[in-house]
C-alpha positions as CSV (number, residue, x, y, z in Angstrom):
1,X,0.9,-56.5,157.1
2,X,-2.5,-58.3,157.0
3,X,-2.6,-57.8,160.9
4,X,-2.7,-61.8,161.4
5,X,-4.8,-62.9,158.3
6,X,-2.6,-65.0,156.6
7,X,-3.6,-64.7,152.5
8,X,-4.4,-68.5,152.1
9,X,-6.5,-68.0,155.5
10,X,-8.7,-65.2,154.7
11,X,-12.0,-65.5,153.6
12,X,-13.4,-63.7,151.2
13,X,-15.0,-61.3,153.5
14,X,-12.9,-60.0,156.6
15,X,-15.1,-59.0,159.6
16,X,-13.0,-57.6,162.3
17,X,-12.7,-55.1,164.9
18,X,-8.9,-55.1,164.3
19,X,-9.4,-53.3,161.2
20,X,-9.6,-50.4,162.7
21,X,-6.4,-50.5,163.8
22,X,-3.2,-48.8,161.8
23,X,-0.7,-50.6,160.0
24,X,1.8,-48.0,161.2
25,X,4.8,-49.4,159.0
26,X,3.2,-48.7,155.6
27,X,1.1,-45.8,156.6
28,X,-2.2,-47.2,155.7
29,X,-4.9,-46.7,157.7
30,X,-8.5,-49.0,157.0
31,X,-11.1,-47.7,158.9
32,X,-13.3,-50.3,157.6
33,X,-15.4,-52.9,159.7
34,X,-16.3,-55.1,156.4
35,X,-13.7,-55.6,153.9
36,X,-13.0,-58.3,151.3
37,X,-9.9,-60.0,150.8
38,X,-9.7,-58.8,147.4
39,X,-9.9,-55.1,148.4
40,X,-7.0,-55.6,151.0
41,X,-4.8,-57.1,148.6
42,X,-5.4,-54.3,145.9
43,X,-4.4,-51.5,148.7
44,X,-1.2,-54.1,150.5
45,X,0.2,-53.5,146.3
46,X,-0.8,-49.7,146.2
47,X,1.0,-49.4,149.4
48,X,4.0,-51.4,148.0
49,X,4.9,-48.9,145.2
50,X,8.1,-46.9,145.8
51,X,6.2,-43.8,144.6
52,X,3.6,-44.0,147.4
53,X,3.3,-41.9,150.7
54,X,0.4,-42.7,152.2
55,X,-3.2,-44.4,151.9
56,X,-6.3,-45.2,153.7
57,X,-9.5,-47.3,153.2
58,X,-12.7,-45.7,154.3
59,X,-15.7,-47.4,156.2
60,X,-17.4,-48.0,152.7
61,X,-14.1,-49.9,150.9
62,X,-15.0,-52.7,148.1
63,X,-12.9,-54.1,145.5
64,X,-12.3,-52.0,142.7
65,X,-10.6,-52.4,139.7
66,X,-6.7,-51.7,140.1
67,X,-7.4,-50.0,143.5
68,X,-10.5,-50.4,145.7
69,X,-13.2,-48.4,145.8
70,X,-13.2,-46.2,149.0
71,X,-9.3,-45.8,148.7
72,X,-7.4,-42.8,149.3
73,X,-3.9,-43.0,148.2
74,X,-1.2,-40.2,148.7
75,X,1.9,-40.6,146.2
76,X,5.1,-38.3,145.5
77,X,5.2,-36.7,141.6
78,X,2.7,-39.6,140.0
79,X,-1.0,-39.7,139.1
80,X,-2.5,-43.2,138.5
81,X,-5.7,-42.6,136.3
82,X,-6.7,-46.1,137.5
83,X,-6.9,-44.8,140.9
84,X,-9.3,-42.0,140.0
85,X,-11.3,-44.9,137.8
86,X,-13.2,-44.6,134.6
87,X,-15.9,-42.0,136.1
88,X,-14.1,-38.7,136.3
89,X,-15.6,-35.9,138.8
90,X,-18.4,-38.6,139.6
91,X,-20.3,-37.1,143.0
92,X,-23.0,-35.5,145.0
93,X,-24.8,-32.3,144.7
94,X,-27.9,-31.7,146.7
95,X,-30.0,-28.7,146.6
96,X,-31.6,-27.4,149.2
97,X,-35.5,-25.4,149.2
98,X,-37.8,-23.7,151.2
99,X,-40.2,-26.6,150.5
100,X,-42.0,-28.8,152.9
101,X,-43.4,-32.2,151.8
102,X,-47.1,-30.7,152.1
103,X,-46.1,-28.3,149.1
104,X,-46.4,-31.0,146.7
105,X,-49.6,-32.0,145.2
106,X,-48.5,-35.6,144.2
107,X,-45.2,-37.7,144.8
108,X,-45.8,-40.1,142.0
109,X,-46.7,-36.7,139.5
110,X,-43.2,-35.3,141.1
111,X,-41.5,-38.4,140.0
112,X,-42.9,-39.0,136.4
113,X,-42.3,-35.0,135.8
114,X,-38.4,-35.4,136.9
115,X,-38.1,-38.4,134.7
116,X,-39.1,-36.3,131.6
117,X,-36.4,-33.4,132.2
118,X,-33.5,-36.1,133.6
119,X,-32.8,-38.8,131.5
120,X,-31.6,-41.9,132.8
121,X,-29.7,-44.9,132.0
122,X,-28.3,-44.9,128.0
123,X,-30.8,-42.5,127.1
124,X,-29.3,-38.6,126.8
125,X,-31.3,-35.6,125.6
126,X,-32.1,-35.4,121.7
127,X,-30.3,-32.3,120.8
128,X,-26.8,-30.6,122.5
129,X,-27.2,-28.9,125.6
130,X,-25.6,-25.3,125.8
131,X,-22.6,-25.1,127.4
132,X,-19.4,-23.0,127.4
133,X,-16.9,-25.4,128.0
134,X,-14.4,-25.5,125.5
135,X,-13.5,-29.3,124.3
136,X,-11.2,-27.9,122.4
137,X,-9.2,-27.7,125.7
138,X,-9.2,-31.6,126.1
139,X,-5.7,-32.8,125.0
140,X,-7.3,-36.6,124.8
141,X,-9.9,-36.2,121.4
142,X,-10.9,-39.5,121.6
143,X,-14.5,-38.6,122.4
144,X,-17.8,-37.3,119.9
145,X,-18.6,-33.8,121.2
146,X,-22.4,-33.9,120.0
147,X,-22.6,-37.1,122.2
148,X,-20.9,-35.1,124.6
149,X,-23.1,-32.7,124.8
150,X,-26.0,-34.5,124.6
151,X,-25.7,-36.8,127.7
152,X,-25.2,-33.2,130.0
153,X,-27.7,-33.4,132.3
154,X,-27.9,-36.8,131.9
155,X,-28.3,-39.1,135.0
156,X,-26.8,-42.1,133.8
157,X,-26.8,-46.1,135.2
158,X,-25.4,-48.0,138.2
159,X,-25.6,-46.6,141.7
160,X,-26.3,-43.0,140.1
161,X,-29.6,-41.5,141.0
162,X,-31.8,-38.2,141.9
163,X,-33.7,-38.3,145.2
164,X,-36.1,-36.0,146.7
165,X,-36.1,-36.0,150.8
166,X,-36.7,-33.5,153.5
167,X,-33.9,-32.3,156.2
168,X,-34.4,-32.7,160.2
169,X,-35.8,-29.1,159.7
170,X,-38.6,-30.7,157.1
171,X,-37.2,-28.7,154.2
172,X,-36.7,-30.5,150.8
173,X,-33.7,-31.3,149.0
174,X,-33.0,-32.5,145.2
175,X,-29.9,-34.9,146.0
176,X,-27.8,-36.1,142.3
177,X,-25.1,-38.6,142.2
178,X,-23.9,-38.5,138.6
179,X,-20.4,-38.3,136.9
180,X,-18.9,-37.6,134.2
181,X,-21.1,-39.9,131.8
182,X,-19.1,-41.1,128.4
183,X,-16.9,-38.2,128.5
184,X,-14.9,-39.4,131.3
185,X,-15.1,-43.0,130.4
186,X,-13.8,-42.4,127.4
187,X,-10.8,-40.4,128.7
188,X,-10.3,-42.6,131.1
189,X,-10.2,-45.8,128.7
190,X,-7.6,-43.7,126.6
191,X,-5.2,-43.0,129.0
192,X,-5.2,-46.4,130.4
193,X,-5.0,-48.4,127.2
194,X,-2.6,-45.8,126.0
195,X,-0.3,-44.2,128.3
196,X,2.0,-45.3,131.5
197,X,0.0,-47.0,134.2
198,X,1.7,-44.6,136.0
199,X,2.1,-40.9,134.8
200,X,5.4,-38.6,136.2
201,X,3.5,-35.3,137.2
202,X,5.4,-32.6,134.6
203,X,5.4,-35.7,131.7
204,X,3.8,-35.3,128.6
205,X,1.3,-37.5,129.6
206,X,0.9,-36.6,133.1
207,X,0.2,-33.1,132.4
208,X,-2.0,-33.8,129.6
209,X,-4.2,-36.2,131.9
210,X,-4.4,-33.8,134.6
211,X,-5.5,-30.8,132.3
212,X,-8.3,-33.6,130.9
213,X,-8.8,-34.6,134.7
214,X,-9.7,-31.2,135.2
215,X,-12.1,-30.6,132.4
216,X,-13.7,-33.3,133.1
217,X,-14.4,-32.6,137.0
218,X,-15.9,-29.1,135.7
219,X,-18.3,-30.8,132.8
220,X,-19.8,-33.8,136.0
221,X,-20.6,-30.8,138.2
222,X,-21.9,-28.7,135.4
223,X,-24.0,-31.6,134.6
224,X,-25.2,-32.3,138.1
225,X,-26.2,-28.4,138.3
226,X,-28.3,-29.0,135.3
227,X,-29.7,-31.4,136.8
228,X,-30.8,-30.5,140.5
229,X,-32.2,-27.1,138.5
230,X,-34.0,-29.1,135.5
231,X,-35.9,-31.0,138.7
232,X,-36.3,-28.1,141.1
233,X,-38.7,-26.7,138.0
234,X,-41.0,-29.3,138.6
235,X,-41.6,-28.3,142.3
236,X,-43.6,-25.7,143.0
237,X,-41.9,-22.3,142.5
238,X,-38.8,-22.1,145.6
239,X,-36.1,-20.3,147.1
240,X,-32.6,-21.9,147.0
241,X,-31.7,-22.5,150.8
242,X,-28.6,-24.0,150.0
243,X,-26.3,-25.7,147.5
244,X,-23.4,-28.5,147.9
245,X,-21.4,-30.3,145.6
246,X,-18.6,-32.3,145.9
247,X,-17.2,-35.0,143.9
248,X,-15.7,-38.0,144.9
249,X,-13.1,-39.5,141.7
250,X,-10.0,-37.5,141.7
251,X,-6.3,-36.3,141.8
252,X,-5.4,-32.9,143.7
253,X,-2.0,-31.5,144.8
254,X,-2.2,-31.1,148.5
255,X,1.1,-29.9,150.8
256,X,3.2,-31.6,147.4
257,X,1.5,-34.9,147.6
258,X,-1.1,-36.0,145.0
259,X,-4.3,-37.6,146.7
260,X,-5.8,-39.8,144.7
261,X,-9.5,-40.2,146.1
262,X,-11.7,-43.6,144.4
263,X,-14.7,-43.6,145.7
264,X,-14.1,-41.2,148.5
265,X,-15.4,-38.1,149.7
266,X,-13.0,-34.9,150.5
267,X,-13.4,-33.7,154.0
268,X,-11.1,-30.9,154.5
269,X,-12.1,-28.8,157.6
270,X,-15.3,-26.7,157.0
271,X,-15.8,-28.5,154.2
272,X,-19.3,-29.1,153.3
273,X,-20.2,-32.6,151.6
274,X,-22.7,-35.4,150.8
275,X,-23.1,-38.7,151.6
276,X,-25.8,-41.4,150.5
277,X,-27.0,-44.4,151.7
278,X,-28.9,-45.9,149.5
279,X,-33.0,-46.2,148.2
280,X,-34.2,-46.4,151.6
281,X,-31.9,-45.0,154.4
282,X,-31.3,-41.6,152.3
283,X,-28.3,-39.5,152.5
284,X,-25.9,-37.0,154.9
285,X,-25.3,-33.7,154.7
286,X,-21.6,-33.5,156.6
287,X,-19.0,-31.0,157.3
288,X,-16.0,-32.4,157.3
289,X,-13.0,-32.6,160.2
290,X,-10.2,-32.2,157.7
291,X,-8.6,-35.3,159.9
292,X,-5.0,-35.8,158.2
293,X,-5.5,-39.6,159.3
294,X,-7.9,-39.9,157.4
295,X,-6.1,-38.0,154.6
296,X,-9.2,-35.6,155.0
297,X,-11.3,-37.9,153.8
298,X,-14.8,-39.8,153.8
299,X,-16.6,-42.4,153.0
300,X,-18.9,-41.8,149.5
301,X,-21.6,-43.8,150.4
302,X,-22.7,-47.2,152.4
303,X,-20.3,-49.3,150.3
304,X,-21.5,-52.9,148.5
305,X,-21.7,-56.2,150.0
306,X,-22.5,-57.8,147.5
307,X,-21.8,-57.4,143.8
308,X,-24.6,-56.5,141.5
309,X,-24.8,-60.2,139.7
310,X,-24.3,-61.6,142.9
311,X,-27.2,-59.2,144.7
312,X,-29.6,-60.4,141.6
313,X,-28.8,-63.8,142.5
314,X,-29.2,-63.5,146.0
315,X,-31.7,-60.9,147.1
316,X,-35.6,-61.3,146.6
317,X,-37.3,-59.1,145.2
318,X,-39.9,-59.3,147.6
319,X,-38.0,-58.1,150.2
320,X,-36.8,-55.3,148.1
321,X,-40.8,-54.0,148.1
322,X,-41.3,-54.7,151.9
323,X,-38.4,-52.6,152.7
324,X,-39.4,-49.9,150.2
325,X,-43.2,-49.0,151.3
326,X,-43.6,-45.5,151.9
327,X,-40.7,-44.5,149.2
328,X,-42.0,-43.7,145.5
329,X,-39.2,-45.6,143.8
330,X,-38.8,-48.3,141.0
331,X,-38.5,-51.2,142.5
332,X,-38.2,-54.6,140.6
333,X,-36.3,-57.2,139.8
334,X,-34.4,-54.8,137.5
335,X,-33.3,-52.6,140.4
336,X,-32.7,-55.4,142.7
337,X,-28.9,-54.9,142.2
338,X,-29.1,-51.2,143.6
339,X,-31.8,-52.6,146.7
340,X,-30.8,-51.2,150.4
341,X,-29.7,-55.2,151.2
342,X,-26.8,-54.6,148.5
343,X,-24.9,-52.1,150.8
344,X,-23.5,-52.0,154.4
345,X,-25.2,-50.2,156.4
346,X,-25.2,-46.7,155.9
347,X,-25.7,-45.6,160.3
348,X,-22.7,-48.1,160.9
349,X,-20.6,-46.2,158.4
350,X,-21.4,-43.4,159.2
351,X,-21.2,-44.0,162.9
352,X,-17.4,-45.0,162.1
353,X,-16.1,-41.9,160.6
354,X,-17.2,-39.0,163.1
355,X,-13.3,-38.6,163.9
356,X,-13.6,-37.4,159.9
357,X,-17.0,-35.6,159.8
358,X,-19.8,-34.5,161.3
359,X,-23.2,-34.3,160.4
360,X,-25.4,-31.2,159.6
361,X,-28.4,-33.0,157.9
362,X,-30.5,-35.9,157.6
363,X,-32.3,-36.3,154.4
364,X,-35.0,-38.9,154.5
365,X,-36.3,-39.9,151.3
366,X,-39.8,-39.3,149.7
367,X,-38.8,-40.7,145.9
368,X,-35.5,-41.8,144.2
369,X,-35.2,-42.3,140.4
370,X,-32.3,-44.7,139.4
371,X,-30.4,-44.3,136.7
C-alpha cells in the first residue's frame, strides 16, 4: 500500500521516484514527486471507504484537511463536502488582450489603480454589488446576503491573487485566483458541523448540498469575471483576445461516478485551463488531455512545501526580494508565507503531468497583487 514506506519509517516528507508508480489494487494513482507523510495517509483512508471508486494525487499534493489538497477522488452515490473543502468554486480565470507591455505608461500606476477597484484580504466593497443570482435558491441560509454581496469581486487572502503577465506572443493577460469568499465558507462550515460527513446523492442533505454546491460555483466565477473586467479598465482601452475560467473545488457527475476535485484542476479533452506558479514563475495556460488516469485531471498550481507558519519561520525575507526584482509585487515579511521558496517548483510540476495536459501559453509576470 505505502509501496515499501513502512508508516513508523516514513519521514515527514517522501521524495521518491516510486511515486510515480500505481498502486494498482486500490486504484490510486500519485503522480507526485514530493509528498508528505501526512497527505498519503489522508488519501490510503479515502481510498479505504467502501463507497470509493477511484482517486489520484496530482504533482502539486499537500496535506489538507480531511483529504489532501491536489486529490481527486471518484466515489459511487456520495458527495464528501470535506473533499471539495471550505472554498467552494475557488479557481482561475485569465483574460486575455491585445496589449503589449509597451502600452502601459507605468507598472507601479497599473498596480495602485487595480488595488483601488479589487479589494483584497478582509476588506470587500462598501455597498452590494449588482447581481442576479437568486440566494433565495440556497437551501443552507446560514450566510448575511449584504455581506454576500458585498465581498463580489472581492479578491480575498491566502494564495489568492490577480497578476498581470504577457503570453509567448507578448500579449497581456489579467490572471484571478479567487473563490467563493465567506459565502462558500460559510456553507461549507454548515454542512460539515451539521450534516453526514458523508452525504447519499438523492438524500435530503445530499441534494440540498449539491444545489448549494452549485450556486456557489456560479457566484466564485461571477466574482472572478468582475474582477478580471474591474482591472482590464485600468489598462488602456483593449480588445478581449480570449477568456478562461475554470475552477478547481468541486463535485460533478461524470459516467455515474461523482469526482470530487480538492485542489485540482479539470482537464477533460479540449478543455481549456489555468495553472499558476506562484509570485515569480507566473502561470500556464493548458488544454487538457482528458487522460482517464488521471481522472481528467491536473495539478492547480505548484503545491506548498512548506506551511505558511513554517515558511515565516524559515524563509528570509531577503531572499524573497532577490528573487522578486523585476516583478512589481508586495514583498515583505508579511508576504513571506506566499514567497516562490514556499512552493515546489512549478516547471517540475508541470513537466510531470504532460500525459494530462498540454501547454498553450506562458504567462510571465509584470505585477501580482496578493490577497
Amino acid at each position: 500500500r505505502t509501496l515499501g514506506f513502512h508508516p513508523r519509517d516514513r519521514s515527514s516528507i517522501l521524495r521518491s521516484d516510486t511515486f510515480l508508480l500505481n498502486l494498482v489494487e486500490n486504484q490510486m494513482r500519485i503522480f507526485a514527486k514530493i509528498l508528505e507523510a501526512e497527505a498519503l495517509s489522508q488519501m490510503e483512508s479515502a481510498m479505504e471507504l467502501d463507497f470509493v471508486l477511484d482517486g489520484a494525487l496530482m504533482p502539486d499534493a499537500h496535506t489538507g484537511y480531511d483529504l489532501p489538497i491536489g486529490a481527486v477522488v471518484a466515489t459511487d452515490g456520495v458527495v464528501v463536502p470535506a473533499w471539495v473543502g471550505y472554498d467552494i468554486g475557488c479557481g482561475m480565470t485569465a483574460l486575455k488582450l491585445d496589449l503589449k507591455e509597451e502600452d502601459l505608461d507605468s507598472i507601479p500606476a497599473v498596480k495602485s489603480h487595480m488595488e483601488s477597484v479589487v479589494p483584497t484580504g478582509w476588506s470587500c466593497h462598501d455597498k452590494a454589488q449588482d447581481s442576479e443570482l437568486d440566494f433565495g435558491d440556497l437551501a443552507c441560509q446560514d450566510f448575511d446576503r449584504d455581506r454576500a454581496l458585498r465581498q463580489l469581486g472581492t479578491l480575498g487572502g491566502g494564495n489568492h491573487f490577480l497578476e498581470v503577465g504577457f503570453g509567448r506572443d507578448g500579449f497581456l493577460w489579467i490572471i484571478v485566483h479567487s473563490g467563493s469568499r465567506g459565502l462558500g465558507h460559510r456553507i461549507a462550515t454548515w454542512y460539515i458541523k451539521n450534516c453526514a460527513k458523508h452525504l447519499n446523492v438523492g438524500s435530503t442533505d445530499g441534494e440540498s448540498y449539491r444545489q448549494d454546491l452549485e450556486f456557489c460555483l456560479q457566484y466564485a466565477l461571477e466574482s472572478r469575471r468582475l474582477m478580471v473586467d474591474r482591472a482590464a479598465r485600468c489598462l488602456p482601452s483593449a480588445k478581449v483576445l480570449d477568456f478562461v475560467n475554470r475552477n478547481h473545488n468541486h463535485a460533478e457527475l461524470k459516467d455515474g461516478k461523482w469526482i470530487h476535485r480538492k485542489g485540482a484542476t479539470h482537464a477533460e479533452d479540449g478543455m481549456m485551463g489555468v495553472i499558476p506558479g506562484n509570485m515569480r514563475d507566473g502561470s500556464f495556460i493548458v488544454r487538457g488531455k482528458g487522460n482517464p488516469d488521471w481522472l481528467c485531471s491536473s495539478s492547480h498550481g505548484a503545491g506548498r512545501v512548506l506551511g505558511r507558519r513554517a515558511a515565516k519561520r524559515e524563509l528570509d525575507v531577503k531572499e524573497f526580494e532577490e528573487t522578486m526584482v523585476g516583478i512589481c509585487a508586495d514583498v515583505s515579511s508579511d508576504t513571506l508565507d506566499e514567497s516562490p521558496m514556499a512552493y515546489k517548483n512549478i516547471f517540475d510540476v508541470m513537466a510531470l503531468q504532460s500525459d494530462s495536459v498540454e501547454v498553450v501559453d506562458y504567462i510571465t509576470p509584470l505585477l501580482n497583487i496578493k490577497g
